[in-house]
N, C-alpha and C positions, 0 to 999 in steps of 0.2 A: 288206325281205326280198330275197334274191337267188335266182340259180336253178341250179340243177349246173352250167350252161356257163357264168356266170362267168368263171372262170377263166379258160376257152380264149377268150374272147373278148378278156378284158384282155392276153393274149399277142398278136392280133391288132389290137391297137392301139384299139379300139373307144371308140368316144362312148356314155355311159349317159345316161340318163334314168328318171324313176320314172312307173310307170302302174299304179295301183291297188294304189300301197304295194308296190308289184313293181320293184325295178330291173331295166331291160331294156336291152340294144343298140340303139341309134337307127343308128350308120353306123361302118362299118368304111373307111377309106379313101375315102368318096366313090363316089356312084353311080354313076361311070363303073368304077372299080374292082371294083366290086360286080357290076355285069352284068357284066365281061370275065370273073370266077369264075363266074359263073352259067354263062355259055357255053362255057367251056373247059376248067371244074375241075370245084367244087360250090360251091353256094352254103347258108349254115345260117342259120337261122332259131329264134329264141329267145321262143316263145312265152306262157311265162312261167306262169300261168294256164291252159294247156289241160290237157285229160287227155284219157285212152282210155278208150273204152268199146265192149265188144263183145255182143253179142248173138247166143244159138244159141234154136232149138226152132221149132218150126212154128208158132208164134203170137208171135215175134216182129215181122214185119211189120207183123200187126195189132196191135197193141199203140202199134207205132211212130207206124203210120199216124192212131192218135187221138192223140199229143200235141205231132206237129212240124205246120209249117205248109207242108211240101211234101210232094210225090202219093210216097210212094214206089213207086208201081207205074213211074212212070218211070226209076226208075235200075237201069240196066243191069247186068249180072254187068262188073265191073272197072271202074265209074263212079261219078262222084261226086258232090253235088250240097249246095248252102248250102240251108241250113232253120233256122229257129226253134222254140224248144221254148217254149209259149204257156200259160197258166195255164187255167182254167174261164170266166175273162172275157177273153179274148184279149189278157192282160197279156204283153209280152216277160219271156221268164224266163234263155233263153240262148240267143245262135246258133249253131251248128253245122256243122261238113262232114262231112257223112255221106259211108263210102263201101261197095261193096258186093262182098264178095270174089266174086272167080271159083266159078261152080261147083265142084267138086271132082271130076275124073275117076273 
């Protein structure tokens, strides 16, 4: 299986590899290459496997807060933070980066 950026990548000259039945980007030009667009361009990232997900209503939180394995009372409006989404017997089910929009003026 492949993924929509494909393409733009194989324009960019990219090395693939397969992870989890997923072809994906392993290196476009070389690490040095890569960080001079990181710092001076953009740099993309082909994560192949993730999605979004968003969450509204006053009992989201709570909701949250019982099935990842981080405090979300510590992440900030406009921060972000790695967590674990944990089964009934604290089996790894997925990890995650959560993040947390801005209040809304």
């Amino acid at each position: 299986m492949t993924t929509l950026l494909r393409d733009a990548f194989v324009s960019f000259g990219a090395e693939f590899g397969v992870q989890d039945e997923v072809e994906l980007p392993l290196r476009c030009g070389g690490a040095g290459a890569e960080y001079e667009a990181a710092r001076e361009t953009v740099a993309i990232a082909d994560g192949g496997d993730r999605g979004w997900l968003e969450m509204r209503g006053g009992d989201a939180s709570d909701f949250l807060q019982r099935l990842l394995s981080s405090d979300l009372r510590r992440l900030a409006p406009g921060g972000c933070q790695r967590s674990a989404m944990l089964d009934a017997k604290g089996k790894w089910i997925a990890d995650l980066v959560l993040f947390r929009w801005r209040d809304a003026a």
